[in-house]
Structure formats: C-alpha cells, structure tokens
N, CA, C and O atoms as a GROMACS GRO file, in nm:
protein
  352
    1UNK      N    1  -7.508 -17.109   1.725
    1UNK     CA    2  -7.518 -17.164   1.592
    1UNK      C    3  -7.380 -17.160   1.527
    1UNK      O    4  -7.308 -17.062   1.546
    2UNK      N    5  -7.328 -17.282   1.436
    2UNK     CA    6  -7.215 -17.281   1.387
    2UNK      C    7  -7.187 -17.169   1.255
    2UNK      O    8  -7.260 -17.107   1.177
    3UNK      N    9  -7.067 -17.180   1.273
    3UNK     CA   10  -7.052 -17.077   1.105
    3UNK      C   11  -7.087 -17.226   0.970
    3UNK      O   12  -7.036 -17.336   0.952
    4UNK      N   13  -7.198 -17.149   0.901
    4UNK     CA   14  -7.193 -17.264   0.776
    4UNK      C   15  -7.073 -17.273   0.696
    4UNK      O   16  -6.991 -17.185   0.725
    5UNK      N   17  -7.037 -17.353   0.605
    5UNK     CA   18  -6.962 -17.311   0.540
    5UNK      C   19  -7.040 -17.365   0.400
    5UNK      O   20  -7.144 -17.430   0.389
    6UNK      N   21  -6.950 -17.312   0.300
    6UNK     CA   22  -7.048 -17.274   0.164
    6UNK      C   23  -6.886 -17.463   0.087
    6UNK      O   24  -6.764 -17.482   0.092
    7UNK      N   25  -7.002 -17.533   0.039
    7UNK     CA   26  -6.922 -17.644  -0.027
    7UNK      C   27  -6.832 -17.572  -0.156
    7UNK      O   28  -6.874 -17.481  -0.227
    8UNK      N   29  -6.714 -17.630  -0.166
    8UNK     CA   30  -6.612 -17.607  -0.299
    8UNK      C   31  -6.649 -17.662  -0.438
    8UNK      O   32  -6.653 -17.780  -0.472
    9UNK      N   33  -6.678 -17.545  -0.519
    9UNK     CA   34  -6.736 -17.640  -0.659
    9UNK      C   35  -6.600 -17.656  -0.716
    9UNK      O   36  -6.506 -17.578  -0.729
   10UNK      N   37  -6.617 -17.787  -0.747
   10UNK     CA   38  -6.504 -17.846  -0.838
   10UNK      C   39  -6.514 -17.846  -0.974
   10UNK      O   40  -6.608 -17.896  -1.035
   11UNK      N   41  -6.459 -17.814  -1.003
   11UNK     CA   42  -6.403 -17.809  -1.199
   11UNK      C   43  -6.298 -17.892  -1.227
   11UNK      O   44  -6.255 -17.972  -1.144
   12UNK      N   45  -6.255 -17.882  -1.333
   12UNK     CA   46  -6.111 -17.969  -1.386
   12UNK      C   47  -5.965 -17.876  -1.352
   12UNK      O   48  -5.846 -17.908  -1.361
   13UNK      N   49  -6.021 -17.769  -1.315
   13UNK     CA   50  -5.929 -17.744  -1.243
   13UNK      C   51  -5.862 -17.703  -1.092
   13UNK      O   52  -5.784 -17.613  -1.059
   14UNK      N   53  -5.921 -17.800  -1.025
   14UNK     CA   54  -5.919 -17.808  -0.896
   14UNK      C   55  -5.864 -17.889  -0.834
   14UNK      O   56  -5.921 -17.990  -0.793
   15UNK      N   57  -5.726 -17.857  -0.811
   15UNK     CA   58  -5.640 -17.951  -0.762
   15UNK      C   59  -5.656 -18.081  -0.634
   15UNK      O   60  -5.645 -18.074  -0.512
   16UNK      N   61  -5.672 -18.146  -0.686
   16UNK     CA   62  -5.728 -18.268  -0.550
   16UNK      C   63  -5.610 -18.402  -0.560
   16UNK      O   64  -5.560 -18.443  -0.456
   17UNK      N   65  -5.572 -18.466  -0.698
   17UNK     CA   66  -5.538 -18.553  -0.660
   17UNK      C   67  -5.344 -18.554  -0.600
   17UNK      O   68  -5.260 -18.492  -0.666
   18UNK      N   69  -5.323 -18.599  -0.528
   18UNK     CA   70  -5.189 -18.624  -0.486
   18UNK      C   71  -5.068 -18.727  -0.623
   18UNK      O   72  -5.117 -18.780  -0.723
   19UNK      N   73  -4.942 -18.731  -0.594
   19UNK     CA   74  -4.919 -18.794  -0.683
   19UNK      C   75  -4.906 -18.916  -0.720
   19UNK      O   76  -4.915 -18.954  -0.836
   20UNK      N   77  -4.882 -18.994  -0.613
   20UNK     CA   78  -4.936 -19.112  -0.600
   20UNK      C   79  -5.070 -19.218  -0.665
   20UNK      O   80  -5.076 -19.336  -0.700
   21UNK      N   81  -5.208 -19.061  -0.656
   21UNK     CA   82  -5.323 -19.098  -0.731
   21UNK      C   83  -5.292 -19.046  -0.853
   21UNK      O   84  -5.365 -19.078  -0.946
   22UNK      N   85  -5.219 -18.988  -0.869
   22UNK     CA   86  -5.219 -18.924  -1.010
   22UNK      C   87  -5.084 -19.032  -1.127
   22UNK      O   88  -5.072 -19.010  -1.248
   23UNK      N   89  -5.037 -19.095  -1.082
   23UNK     CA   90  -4.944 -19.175  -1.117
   23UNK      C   91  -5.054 -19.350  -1.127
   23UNK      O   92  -5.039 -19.429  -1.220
   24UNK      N   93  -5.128 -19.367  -1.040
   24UNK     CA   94  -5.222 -19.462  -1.067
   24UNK      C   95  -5.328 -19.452  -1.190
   24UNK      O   96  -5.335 -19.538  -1.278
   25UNK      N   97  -5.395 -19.360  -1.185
   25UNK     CA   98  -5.471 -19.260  -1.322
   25UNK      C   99  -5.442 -19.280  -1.401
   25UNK      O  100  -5.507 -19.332  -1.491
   26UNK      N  101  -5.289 -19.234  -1.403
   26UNK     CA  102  -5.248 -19.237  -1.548
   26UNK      C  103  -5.145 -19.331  -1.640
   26UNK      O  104  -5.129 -19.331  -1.762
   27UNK      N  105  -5.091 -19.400  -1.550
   27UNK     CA  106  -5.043 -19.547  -1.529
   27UNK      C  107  -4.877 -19.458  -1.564
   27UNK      O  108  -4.797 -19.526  -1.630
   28UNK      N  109  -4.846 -19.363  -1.536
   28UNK     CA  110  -4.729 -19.283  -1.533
   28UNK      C  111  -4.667 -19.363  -1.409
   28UNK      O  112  -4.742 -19.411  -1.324
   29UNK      N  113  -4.543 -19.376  -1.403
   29UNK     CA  114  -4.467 -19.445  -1.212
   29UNK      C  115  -4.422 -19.259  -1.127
   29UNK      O  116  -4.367 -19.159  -1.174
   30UNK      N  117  -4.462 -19.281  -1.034
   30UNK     CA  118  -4.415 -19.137  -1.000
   30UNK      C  119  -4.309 -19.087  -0.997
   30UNK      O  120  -4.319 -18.979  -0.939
   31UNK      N  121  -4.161 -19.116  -1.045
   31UNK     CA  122  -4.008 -19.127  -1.092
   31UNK      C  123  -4.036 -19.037  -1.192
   31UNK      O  124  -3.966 -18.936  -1.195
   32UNK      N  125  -4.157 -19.057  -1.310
   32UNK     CA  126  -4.132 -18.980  -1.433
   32UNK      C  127  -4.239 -18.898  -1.450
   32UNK      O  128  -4.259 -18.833  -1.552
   33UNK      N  129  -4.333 -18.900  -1.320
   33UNK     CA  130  -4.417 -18.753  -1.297
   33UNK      C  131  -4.332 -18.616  -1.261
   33UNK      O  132  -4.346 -18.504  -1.309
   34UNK      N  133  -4.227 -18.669  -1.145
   34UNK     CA  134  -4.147 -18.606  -1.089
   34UNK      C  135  -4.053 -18.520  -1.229
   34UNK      O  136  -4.043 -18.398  -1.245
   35UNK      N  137  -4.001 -18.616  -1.304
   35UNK     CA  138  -3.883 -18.568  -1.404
   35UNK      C  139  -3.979 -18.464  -1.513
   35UNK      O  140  -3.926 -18.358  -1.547
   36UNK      N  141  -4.117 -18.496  -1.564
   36UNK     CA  142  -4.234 -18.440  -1.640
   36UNK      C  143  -4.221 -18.280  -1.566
   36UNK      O  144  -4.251 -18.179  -1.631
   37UNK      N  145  -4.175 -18.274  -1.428
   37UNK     CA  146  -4.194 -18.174  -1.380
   37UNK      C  147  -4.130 -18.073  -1.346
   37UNK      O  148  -4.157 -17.956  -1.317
   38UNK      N  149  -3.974 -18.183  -1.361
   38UNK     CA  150  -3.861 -18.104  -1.408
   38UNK      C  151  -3.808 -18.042  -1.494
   38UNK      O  152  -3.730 -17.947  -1.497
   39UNK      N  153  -3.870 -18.117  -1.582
   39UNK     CA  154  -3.817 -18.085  -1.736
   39UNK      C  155  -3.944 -17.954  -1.780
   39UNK      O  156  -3.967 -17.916  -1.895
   40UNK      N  157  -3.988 -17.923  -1.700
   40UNK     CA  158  -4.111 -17.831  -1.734
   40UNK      C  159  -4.223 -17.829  -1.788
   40UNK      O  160  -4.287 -17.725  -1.805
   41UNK      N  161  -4.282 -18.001  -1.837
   41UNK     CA  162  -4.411 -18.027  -1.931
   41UNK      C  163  -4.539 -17.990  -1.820
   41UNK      O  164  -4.659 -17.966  -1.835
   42UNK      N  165  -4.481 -17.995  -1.745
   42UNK     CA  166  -4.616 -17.966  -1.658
   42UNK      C  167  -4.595 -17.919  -1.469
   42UNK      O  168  -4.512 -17.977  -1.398
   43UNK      N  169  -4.677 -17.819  -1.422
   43UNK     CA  170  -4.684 -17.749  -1.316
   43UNK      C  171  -4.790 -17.783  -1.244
   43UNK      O  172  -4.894 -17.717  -1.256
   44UNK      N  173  -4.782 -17.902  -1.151
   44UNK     CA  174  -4.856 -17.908  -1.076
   44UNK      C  175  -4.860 -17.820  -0.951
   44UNK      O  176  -4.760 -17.782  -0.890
   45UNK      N  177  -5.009 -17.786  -0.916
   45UNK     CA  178  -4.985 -17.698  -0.794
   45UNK      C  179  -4.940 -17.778  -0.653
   45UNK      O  180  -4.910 -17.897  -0.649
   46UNK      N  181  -4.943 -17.711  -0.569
   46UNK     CA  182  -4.826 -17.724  -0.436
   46UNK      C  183  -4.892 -17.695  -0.297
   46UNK      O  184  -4.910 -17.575  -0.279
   47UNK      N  185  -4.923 -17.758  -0.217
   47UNK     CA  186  -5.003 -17.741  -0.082
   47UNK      C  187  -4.901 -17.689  -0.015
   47UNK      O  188  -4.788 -17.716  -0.058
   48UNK      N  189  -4.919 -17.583   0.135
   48UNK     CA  190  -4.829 -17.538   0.206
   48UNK      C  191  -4.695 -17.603   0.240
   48UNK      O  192  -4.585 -17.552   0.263
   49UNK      N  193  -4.750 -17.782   0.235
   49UNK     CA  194  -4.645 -17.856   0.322
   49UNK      C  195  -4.582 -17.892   0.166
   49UNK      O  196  -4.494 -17.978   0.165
   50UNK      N  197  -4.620 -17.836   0.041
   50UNK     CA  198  -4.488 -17.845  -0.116
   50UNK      C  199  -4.585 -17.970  -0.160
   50UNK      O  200  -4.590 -18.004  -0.278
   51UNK      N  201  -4.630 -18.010  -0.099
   51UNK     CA  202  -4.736 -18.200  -0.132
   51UNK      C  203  -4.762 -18.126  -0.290
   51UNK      O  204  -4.779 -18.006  -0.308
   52UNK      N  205  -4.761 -18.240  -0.406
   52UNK     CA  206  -4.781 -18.205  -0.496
   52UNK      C  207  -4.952 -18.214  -0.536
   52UNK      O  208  -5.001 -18.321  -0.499
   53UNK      N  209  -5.028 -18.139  -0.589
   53UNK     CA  210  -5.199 -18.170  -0.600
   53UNK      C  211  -5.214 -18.171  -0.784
   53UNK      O  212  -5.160 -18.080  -0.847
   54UNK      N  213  -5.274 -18.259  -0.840
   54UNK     CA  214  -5.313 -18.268  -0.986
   54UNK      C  215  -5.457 -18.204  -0.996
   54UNK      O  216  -5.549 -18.210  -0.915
   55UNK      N  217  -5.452 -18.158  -1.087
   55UNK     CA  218  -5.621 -18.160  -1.156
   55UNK      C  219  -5.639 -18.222  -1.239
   55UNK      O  220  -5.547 -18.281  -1.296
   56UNK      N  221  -5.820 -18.236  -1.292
   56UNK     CA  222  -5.825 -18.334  -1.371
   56UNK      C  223  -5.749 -18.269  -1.535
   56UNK      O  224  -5.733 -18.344  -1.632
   57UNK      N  225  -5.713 -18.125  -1.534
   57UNK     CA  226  -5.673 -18.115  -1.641
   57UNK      C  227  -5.567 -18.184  -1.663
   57UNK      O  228  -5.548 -18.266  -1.753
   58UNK      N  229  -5.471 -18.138  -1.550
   58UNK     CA  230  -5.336 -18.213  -1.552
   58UNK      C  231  -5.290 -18.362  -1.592
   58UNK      O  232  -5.187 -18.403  -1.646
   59UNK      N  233  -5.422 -18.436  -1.538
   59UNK     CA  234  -5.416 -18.579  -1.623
   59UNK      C  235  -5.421 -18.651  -1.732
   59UNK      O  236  -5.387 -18.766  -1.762
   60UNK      N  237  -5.509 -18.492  -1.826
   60UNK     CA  238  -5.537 -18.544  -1.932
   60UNK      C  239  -5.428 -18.474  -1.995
   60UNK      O  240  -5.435 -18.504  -2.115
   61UNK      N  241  -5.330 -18.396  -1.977
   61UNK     CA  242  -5.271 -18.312  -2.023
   61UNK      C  243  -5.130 -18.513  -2.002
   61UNK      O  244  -5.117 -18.618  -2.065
   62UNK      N  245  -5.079 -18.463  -1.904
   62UNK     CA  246  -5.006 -18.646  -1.830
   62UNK      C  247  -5.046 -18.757  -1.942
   62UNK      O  248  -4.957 -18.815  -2.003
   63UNK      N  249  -5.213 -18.790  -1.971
   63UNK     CA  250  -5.225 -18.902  -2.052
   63UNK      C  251  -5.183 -18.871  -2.188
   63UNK      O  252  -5.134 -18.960  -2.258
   64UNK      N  253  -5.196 -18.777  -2.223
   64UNK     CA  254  -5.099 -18.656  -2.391
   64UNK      C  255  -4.941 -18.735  -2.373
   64UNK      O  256  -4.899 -18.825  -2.446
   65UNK      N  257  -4.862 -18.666  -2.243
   65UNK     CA  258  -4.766 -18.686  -2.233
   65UNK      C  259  -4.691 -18.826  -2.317
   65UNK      O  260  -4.623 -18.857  -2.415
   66UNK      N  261  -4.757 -18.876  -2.205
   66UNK     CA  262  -4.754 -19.062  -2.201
   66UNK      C  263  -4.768 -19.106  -2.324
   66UNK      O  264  -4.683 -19.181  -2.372
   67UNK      N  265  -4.916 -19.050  -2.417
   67UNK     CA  266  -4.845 -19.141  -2.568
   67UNK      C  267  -4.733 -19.079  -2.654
   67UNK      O  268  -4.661 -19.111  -2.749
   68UNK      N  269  -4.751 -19.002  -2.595
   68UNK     CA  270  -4.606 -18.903  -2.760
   68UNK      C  271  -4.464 -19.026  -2.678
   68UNK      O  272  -4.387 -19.097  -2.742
   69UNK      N  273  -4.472 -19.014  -2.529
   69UNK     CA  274  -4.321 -19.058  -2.474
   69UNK      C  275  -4.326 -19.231  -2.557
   69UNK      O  276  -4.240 -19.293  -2.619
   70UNK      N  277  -4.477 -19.267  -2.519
   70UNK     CA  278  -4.465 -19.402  -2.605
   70UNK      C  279  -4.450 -19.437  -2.725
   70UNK      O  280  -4.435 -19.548  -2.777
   71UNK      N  281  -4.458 -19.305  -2.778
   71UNK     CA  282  -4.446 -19.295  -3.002
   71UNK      C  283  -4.343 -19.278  -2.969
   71UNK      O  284  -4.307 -19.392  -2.998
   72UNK      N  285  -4.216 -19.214  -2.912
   72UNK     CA  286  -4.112 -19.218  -2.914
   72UNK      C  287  -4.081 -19.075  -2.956
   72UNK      O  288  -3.987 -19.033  -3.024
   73UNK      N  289  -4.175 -19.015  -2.903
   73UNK     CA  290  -4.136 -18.837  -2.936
   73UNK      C  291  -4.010 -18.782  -2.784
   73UNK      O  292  -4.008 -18.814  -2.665
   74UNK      N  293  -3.923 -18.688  -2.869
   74UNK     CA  294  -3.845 -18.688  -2.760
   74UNK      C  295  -3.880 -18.522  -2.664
   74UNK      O  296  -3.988 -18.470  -2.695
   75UNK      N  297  -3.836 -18.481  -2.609
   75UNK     CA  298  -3.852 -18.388  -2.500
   75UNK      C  299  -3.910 -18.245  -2.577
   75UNK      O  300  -4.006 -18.170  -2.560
   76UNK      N  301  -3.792 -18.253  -2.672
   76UNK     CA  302  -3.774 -18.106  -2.750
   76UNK      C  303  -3.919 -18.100  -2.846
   76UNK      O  304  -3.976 -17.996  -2.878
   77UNK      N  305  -3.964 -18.251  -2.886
   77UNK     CA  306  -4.087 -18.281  -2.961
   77UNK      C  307  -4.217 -18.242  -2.886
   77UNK      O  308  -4.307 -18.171  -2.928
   78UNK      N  309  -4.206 -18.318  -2.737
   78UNK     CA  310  -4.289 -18.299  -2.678
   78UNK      C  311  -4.319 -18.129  -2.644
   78UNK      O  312  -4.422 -18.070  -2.678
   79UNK      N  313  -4.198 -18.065  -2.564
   79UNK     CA  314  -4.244 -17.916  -2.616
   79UNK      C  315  -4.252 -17.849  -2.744
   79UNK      O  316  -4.248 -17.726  -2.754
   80UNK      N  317  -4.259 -17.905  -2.814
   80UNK     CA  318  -4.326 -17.794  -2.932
   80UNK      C  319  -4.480 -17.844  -2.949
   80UNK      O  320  -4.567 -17.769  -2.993
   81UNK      N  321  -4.501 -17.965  -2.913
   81UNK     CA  322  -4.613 -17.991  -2.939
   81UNK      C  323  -4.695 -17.914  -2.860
   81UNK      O  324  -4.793 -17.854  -2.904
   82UNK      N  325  -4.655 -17.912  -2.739
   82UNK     CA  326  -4.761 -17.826  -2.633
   82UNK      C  327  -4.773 -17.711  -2.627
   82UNK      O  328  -4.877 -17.657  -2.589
   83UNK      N  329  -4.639 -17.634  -2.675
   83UNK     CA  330  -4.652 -17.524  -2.685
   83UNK      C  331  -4.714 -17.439  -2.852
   83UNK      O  332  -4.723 -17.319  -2.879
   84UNK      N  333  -4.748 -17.564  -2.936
   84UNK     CA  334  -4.851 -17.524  -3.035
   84UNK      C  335  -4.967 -17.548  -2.988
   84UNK      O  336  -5.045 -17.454  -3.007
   85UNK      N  337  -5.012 -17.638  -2.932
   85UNK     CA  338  -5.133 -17.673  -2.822
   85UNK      C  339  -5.170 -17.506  -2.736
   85UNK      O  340  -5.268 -17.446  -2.777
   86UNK      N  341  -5.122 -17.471  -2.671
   86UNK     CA  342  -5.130 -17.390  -2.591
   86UNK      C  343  -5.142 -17.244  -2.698
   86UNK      O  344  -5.199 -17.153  -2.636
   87UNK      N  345  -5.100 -17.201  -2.848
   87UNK     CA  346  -5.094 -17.131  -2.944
   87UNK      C  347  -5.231 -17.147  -2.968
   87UNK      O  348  -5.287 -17.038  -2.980
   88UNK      N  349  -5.313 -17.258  -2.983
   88UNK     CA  350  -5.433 -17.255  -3.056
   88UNK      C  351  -5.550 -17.236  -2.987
   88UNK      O  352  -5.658 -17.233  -3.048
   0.00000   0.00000   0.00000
C-alpha cells in the first residue's frame, strides 16, 4: 500500500504563483516586479532553485502598489504608506 499523502490547504498565503503569472494578474511587466523587490515594497518567497513564488496576498498588496505608482506617489510615499498599513 502507498504512503497517502494528506492535500495542502491553501490560504492567501501560499505561495504558488511564479512571476510571470504574477506580472499577468496584476498587469505589473516583470522589469518592475523585480525593481518592487529591490527597492523593498515587497518579499516574495523563494523556491530552492531562488524561482520567485507570489501569494494571493502579495497581489493584492502589487495591485496597492500599482495605483499609488499610477497617482504618481513616489517610493518614499509608497513606503510610508505601507508601513502605516502594516501600523494598523
């Protein structure tokens, strides 16, 4: 008899999508997922082989991003915003 294995419950925070899907999602180009990630707005987790994985938080956190960058909020704006976000 095989070993069963027990299915993965998924939440919003369960890293699945790659960045590629996660740049489609969120209509982000993956050039400025990459820089989002440099600049520190956001930590996506990291599979053995470094592959980047999103959750669904991360997207909605990404679709945040995306309108402040489109109001024309700049970097230093964008972190304070999140980091009052993250205060409350």
């Amino acid at each position: 008899m095989g070993k069963l294995y027990r299915p993965l419950r998924r939440t919003t925070a369960t890293p699945i999508y790659t960045i590629g899907a996660a740049s489609r999602l969120t209509g982000i180009p993956i050039w400025t997922l990459r820089w989002i990630e440099r600049h520190g707005l956001l930590r996506p987790s990291r599979t053995r082989g470094r592959q980047r994985l999103y959750t669904d938080g991360d997207l909605g956190r990404l679709r945040d991003i995306r309108g402040w960058m489109e109001r024309k909020v700049n970097l230093a704006g964008i972190r304070v915003i999140l980091s009052l976000r993250a205060a409350v």
